[in-house]
C-alpha positions as CSV (number, residue, x, y, z in Angstrom):
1,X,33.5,-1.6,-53.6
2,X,31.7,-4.3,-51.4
3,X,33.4,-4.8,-48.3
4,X,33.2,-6.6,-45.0
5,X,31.0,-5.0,-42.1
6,X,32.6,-5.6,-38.7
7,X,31.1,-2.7,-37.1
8,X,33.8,0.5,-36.6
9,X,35.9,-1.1,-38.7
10,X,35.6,-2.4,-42.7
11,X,37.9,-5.0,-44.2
12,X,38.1,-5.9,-47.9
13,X,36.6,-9.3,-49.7
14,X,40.1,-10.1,-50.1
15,X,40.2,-10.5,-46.6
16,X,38.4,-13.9,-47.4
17,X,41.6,-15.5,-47.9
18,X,44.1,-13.9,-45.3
19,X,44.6,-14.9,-41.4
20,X,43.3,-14.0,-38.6
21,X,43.7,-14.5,-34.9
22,X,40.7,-13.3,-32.2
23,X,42.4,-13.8,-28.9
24,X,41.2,-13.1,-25.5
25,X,39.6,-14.2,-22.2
26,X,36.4,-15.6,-21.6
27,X,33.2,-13.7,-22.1
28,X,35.6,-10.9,-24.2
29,X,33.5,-11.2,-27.4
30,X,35.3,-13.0,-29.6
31,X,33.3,-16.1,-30.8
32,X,30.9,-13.3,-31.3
33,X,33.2,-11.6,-33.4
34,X,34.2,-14.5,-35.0
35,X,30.0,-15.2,-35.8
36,X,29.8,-11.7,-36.9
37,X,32.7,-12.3,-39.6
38,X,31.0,-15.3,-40.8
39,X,27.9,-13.4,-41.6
40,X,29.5,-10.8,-43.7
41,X,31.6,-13.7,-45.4
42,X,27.5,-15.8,-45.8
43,X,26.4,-12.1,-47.4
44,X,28.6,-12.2,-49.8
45,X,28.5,-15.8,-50.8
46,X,32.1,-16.5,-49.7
47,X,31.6,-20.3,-48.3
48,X,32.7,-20.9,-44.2
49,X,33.5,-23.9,-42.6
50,X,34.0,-23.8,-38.9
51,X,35.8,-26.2,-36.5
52,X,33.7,-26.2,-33.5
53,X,34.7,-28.0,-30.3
54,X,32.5,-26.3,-27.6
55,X,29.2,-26.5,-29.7
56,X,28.0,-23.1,-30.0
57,X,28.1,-22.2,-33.8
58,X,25.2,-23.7,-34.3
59,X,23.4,-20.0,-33.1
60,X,24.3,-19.3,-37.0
61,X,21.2,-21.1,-37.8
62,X,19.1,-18.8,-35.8
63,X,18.2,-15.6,-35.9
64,X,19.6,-13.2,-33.0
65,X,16.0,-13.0,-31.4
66,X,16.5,-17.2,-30.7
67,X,13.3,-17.7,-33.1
68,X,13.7,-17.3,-36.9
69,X,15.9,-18.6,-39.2
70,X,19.2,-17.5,-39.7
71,X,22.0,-18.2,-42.0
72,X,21.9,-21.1,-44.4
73,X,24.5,-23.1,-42.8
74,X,24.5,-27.2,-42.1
75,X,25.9,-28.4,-39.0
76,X,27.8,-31.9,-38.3
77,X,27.5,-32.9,-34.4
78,X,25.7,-34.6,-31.9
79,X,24.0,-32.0,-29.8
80,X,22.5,-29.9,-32.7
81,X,23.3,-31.2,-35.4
82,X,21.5,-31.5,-38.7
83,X,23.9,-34.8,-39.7
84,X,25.2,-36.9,-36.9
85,X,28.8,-36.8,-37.3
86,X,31.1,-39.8,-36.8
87,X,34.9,-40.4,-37.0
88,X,35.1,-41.0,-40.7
89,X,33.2,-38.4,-42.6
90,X,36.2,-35.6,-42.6
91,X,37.0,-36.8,-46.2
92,X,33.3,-37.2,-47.3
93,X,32.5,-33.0,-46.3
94,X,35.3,-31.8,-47.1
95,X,34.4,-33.2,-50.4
96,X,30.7,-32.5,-50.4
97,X,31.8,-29.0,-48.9
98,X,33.9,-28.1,-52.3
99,X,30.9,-29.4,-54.4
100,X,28.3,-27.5,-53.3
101,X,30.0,-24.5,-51.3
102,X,28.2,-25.2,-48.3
103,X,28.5,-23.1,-44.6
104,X,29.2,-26.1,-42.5
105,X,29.9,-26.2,-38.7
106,X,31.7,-29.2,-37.3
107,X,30.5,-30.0,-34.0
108,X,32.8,-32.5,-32.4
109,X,31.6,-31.7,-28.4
110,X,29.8,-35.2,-27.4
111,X,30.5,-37.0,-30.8
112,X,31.6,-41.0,-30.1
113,X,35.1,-41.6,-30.0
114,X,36.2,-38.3,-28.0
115,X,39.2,-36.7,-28.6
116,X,40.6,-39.7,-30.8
117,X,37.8,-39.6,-33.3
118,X,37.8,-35.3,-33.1
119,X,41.0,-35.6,-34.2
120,X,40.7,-37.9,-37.1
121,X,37.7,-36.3,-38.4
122,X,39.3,-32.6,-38.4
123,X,43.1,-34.1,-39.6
124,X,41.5,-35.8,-42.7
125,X,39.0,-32.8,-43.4
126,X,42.0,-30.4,-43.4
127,X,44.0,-32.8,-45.6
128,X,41.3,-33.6,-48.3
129,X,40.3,-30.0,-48.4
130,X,43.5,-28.6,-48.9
131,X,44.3,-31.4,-51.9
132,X,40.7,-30.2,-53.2
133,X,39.3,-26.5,-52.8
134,X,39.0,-24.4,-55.7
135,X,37.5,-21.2,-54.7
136,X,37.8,-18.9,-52.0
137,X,36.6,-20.1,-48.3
138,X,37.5,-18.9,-45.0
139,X,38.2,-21.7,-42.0
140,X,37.0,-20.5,-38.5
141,X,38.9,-22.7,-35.4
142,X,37.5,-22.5,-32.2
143,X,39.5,-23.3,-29.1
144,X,42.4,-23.0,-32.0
145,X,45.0,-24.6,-29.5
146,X,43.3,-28.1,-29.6
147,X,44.5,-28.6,-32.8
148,X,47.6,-26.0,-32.5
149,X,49.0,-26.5,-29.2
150,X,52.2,-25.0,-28.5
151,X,53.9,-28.3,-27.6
152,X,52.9,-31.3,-30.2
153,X,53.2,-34.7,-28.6
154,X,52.0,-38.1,-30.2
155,X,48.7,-38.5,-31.4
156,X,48.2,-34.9,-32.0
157,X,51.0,-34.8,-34.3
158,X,48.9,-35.7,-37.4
159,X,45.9,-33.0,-36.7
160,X,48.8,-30.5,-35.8
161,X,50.4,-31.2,-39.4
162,X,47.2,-30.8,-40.8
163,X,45.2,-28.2,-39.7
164,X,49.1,-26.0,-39.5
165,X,49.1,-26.6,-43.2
166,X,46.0,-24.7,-43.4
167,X,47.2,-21.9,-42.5
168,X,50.7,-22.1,-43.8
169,X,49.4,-22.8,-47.5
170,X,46.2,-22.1,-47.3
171,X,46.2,-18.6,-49.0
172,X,47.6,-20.0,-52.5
173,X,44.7,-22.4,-52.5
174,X,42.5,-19.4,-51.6
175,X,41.4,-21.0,-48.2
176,X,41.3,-18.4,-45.5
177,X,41.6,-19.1,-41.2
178,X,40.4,-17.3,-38.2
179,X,42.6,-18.9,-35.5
180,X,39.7,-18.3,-31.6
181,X,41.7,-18.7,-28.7
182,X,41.0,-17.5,-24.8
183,X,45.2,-17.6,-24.4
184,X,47.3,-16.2,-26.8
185,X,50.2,-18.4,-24.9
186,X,48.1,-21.6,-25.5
187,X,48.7,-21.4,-29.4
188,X,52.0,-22.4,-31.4
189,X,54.2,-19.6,-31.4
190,X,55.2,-20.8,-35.0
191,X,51.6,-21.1,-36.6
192,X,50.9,-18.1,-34.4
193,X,53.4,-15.8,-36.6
194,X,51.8,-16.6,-40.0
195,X,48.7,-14.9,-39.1
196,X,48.2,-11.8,-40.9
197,X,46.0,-9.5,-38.6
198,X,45.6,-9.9,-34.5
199,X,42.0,-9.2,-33.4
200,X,43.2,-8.6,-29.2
201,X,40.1,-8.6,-27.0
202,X,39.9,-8.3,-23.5
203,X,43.4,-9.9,-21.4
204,X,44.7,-10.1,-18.2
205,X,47.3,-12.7,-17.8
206,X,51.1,-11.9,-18.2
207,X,51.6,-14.9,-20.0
208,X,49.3,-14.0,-22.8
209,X,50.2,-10.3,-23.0
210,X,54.0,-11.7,-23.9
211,X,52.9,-13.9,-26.3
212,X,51.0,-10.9,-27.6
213,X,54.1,-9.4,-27.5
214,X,56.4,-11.2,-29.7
215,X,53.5,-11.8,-32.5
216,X,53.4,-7.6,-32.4
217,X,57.4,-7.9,-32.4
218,X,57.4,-10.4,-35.6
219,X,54.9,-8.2,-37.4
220,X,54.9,-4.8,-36.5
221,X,56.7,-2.3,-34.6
222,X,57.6,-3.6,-30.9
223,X,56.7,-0.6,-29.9
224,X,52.9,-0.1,-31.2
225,X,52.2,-3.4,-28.7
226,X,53.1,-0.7,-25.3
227,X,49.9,1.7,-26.4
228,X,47.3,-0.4,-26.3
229,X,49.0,-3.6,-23.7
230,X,48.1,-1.5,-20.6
231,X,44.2,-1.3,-22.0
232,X,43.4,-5.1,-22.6
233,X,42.5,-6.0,-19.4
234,X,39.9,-3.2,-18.9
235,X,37.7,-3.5,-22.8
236,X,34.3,-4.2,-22.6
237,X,33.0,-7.1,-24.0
238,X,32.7,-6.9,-27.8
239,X,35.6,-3.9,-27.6
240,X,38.7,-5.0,-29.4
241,X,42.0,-3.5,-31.2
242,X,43.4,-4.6,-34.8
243,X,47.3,-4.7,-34.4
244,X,47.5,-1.6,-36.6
245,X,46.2,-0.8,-33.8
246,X,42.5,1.2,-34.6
247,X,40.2,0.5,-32.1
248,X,37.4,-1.1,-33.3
249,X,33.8,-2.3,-32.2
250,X,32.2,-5.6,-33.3
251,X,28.7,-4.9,-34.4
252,X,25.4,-6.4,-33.0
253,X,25.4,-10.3,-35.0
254,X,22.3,-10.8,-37.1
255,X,22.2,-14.7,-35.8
256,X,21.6,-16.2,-32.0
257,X,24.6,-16.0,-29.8
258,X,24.2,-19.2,-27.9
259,X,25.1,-17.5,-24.5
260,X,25.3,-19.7,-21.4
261,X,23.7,-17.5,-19.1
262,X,20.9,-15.7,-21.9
263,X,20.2,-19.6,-22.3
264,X,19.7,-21.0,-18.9
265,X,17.9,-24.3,-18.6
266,X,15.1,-23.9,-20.3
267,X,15.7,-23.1,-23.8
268,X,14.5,-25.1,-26.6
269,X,15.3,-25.5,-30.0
270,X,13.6,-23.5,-32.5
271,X,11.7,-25.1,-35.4
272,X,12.9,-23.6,-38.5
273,X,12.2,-23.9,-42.1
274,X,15.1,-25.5,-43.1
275,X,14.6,-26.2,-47.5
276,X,18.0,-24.0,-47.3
277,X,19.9,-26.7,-46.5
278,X,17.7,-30.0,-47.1
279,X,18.9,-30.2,-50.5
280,X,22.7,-30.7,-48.9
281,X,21.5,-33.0,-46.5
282,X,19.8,-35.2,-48.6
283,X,22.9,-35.7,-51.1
284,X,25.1,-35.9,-48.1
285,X,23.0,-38.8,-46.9
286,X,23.0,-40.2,-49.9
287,X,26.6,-40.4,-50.0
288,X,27.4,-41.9,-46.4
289,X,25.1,-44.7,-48.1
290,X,26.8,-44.6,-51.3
291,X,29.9,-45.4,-49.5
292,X,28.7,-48.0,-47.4
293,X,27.0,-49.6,-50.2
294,X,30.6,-49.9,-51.6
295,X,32.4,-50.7,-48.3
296,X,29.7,-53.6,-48.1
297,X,30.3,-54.7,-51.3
298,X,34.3,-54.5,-50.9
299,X,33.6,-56.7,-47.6
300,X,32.1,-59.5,-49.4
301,X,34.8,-59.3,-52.5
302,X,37.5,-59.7,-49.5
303,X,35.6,-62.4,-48.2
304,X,35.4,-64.7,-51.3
305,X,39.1,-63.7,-51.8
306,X,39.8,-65.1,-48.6
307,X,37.6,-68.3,-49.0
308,X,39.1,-69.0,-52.3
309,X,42.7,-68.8,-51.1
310,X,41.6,-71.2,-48.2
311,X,40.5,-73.7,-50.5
312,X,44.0,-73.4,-52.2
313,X,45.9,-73.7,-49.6
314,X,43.5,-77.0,-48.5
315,X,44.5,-77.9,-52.2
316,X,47.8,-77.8,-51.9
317,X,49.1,-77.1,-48.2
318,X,50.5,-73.9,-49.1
319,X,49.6,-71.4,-46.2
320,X,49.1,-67.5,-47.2
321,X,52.2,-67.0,-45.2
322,X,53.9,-69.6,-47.3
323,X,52.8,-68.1,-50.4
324,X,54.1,-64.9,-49.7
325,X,57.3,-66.1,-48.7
326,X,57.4,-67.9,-51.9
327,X,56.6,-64.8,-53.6
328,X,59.4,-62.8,-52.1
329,X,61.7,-66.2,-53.5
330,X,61.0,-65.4,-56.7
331,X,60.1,-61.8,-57.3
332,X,56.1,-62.2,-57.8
333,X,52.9,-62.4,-56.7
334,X,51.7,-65.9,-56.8
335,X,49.6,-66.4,-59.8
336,X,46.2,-65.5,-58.8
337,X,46.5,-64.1,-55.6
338,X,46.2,-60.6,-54.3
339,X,46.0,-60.0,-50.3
340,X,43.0,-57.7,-48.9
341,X,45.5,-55.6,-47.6
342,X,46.9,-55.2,-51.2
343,X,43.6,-54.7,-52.2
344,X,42.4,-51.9,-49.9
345,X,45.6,-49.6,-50.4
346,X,45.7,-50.2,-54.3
347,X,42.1,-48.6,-54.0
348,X,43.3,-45.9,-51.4
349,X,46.2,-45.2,-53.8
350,X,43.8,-44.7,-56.7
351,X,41.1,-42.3,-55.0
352,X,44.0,-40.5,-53.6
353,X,46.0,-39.6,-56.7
354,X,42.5,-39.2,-58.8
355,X,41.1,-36.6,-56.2
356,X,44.6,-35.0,-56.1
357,X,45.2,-35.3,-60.6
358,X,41.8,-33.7,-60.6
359,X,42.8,-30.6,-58.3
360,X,45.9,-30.3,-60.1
361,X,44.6,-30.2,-63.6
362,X,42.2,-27.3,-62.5
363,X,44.5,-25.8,-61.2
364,X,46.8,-25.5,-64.2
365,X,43.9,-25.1,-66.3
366,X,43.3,-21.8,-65.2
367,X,47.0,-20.8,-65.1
368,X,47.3,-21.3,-68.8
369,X,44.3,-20.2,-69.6
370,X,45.3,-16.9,-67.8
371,X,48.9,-17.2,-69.9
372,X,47.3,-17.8,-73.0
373,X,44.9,-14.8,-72.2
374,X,47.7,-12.3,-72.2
375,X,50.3,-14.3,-74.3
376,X,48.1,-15.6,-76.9
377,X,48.2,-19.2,-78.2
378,X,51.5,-18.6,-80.6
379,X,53.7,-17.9,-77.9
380,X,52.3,-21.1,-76.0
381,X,53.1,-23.2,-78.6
382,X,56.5,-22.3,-78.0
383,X,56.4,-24.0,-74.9
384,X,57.3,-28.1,-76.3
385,X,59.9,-29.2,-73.6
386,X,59.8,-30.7,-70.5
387,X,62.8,-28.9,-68.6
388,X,61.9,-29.6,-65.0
389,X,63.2,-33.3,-65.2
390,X,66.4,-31.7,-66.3
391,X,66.9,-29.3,-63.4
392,X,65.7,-32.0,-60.9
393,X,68.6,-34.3,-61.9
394,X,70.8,-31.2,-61.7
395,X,69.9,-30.2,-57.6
396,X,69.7,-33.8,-57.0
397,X,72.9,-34.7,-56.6
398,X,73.9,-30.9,-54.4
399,X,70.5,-31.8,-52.2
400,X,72.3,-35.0,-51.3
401,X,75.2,-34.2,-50.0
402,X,73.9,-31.1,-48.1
403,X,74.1,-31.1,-44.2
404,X,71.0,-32.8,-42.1
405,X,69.6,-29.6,-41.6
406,X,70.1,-27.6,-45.0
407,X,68.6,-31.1,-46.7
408,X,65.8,-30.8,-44.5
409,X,65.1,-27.5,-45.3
410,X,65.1,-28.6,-49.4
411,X,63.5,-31.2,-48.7
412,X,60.4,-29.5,-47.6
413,X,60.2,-26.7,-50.0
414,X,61.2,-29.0,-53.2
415,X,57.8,-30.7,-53.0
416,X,56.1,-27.1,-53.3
417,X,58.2,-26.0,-56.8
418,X,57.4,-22.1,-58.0
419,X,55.3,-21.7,-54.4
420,X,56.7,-18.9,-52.2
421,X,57.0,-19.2,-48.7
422,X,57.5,-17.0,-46.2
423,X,60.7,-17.6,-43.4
424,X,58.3,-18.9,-41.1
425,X,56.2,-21.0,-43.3
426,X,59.0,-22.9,-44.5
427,X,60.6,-23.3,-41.3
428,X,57.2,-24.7,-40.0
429,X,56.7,-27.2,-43.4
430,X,60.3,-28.7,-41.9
431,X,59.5,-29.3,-38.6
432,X,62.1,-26.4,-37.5
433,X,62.0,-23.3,-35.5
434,X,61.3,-19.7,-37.4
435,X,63.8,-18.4,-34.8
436,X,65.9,-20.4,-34.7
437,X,70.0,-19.5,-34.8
438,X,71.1,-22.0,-37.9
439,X,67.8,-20.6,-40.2
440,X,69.2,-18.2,-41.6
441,X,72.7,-19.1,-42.1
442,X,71.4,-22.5,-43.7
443,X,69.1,-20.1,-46.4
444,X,72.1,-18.2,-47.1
445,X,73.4,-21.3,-48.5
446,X,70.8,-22.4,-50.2
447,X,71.0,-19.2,-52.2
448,X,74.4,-19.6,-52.4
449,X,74.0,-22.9,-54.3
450,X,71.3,-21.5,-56.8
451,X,69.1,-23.7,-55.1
452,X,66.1,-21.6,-53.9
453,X,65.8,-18.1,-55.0
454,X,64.5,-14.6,-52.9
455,X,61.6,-12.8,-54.0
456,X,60.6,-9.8,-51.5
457,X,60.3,-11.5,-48.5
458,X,59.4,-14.4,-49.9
459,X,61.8,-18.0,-50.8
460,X,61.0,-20.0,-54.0
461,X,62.6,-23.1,-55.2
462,X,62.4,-23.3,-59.4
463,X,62.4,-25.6,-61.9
């Protein structure tokens, strides 16, 4: 059986879409790791997308001697970048990602707009590509705690929402994520949890080592985290444990490890043969222009709209504010009219549920197609109701008159129907804590009520 090469230690493909966290200081190895994962993941045609605010994935291109080419991977940026990447493309790669499985690093260090447009551009990536992916991909997030930080306040709310979904849900959409943090203590506790397998490089600060601490004490033995805690501040780089723990070793990466100091001043880009990934970058660019074309073309439809309801209103001194005051009189739009604003979110509305109908029906596709495989087509025939509606009117009522936080808790889960959830990934998809003292009293009831049901380790709500 194929697996993945890490060096001392071998993981399955299924590892693909699972969780990871590399944590440790500076200089410990793992973005290196993290590189080296990627290349196993590029061998086997699994498709990788990294989120990259430091700019140093782009060594994936190279080959590890800083000359030849390396892995077939297209890179978003400013600094290295193959595409120039501005504040409004997350949607467009995520998209262009899914149609043509493309190794993609998004660069955001020195892109215009800063922070703000980082933000945007890796909220609606995450967002679109969770409504969207259909095939196993693994999500690589460096300096993990700009988009997870352990306290959320206002603007980074939606990236926090987004990029937490990732890896909350990502695993029943087949999406995998490598959380690369220097602290362990930097990264929310909650999202921190959901992680499957801790990848602990070299550490030295109390802080960390506790944080390290409680993710050992939510997945393994408390005790397992005392063997190896006194050892983390004196690994080598590129020496690591797995929270099993087995020690491990990264292996030498195939690609160029953009190093700061092997760098220096005087490096220069390599020029590389690069047919690999024109044919993406050429359909990419024909897409920004596709989309401008019809932004263009949307600007100038606005603009007659708006000329033509000026002349109306010259015609018969009724001012647009008028006429939507008049409309709200009498329960309509005024005959004619429609405001841009109307306008651009009918069209928003429409791409939206299209992109998220045609997700859906795939999805389903391939889960009756699986049933009918092992059923056969009589007993689907069977099938000719439509009983969810049913048992939606039944828990509506009980949801309703649930306390704030037990109707919280439903409220969350009820938009997932027949996906399981873990404690802590529903506690995080409500906005609660996975520790805290009213969970688990509040799920009792919810079972109590025949509201959600307990599978394993795992919380369901049917219908």
């Amino acid at each position: 059986m194929k697996t993945l090469n890490l060096g001392t230690f071998k993981m399955p493909l299924n590892a693909a879409t699972r969780t990871f966290a590399f944590l440790g200081m500076r200089g410990g190895g793992k973005t290196y790791g993290g590189a080296v994962f990627a290349e196993e993941f590029a061998d086997v045609n699994i498709p990788f997308v990294v989120f990259d605010p430091i700019d140093v994935w782009w060594g994936l291109k190279v080959a590890a001697d800083g000359k030849g080419k390396g892995l077939p991977v297209v890179v978003f940026g400013a600094r290295h970048a193959d595409i120039p990447l501005t504040r409004d493309m997350g949607k467009l790669i995520a998209q262009a990602v899914v149609r043509d499985n493309a190794n993609v690093v998004i660069s955001t260090l020195g892109i215009e707009g800063g922070k703000t447009a980082e933000r945007q551009i890796i909220a609606d990536f995450s967002e679109e590509l969770l409504n969207i992916n259909n095939t196993p991909r693994h999500i690589f997030i460096e300096e993990a705690h700009e988009y997870l930080p352990q306290r959320v306040f206002g603007a980074a709310g939606k990236v926090f929402n987004a990029v937490s979904n990732l890896v909350v849900m990502g695993r029943n959409l087949g999406i995998g994520v490598t959380l690369l943090n220097q602290r362990a203590a930097t990264v929310n506790k909650d999202v921190l949890t959901q992680c499957d397998t801790l990848i602990a490089f070299k550490n030295t600060s109390p802080q960390d080592r506790k944080a390290l601490s409680e993710w050992m004490e939510h997945n393994s033995d408390a005790s397992v985290f005392k063997k190896f805690s006194h050892s983390l501040s004196s690994l080598a780089k590129g020496e690591c444990w797995i929270w099993s723990p087995e020690f491990l070793d990264i292996r030498a990466r195939r690609t160029f490890h953009p190093d700061r100091e092997k760098i220096g001043g005087d490096f220069k880009m390599p020029v590389l043969d690069q047919m690999d990934v024109a044919g993406f970058i050429t359909k990419f660019t024909a897409s920004i222009k596709q989309v401008e074309k019809i932004t263009k073309k949307e600007e100038v439809k606005t603009a007659k709209q708006r000329k033509e309801q000026k002349a109306r209103e010259d015609a018969d001194g009724t001012t647009e504010r008028e006429a939507l005051e008049r409309a709200q009189l009498f329960g309509g739009i005024p005959d004619g009219y429609i405001s841009p604003e109307q306008v651009r979110a009918l069209q928003n509305r429409h791409e939206s549920e299209m992109i998220g109908l045609t997700g859906e029906v795939r999805r389903l596709s391939t889960i009756i197609e699986n049933v009918r495989r092992v059923l056969g087509d009589d007993v689907m025939r069977i099938a000719g109701g439509d009983f969810s509606a049913l048992s939606l009117s039944k828990n509506e009522s009980i949801i309703q008159d649930l306390p704030a936080y037990e109707k919280s808790l439903m409220e969350a889960i009820i938009k997932h129907p027949n996906v399981p959830f873990t404690r802590g990934q529903w506690a995080i998809k409500a906005n609660k804590s996975g520790k805290s003292s009213a969970l688990s009293p509040a799920i009792r009831t919810l079972i109590k009520l025949n509201l959600i049901k307990k599978q394993g380790e795992d919380y369901i709500y049917s219908i």
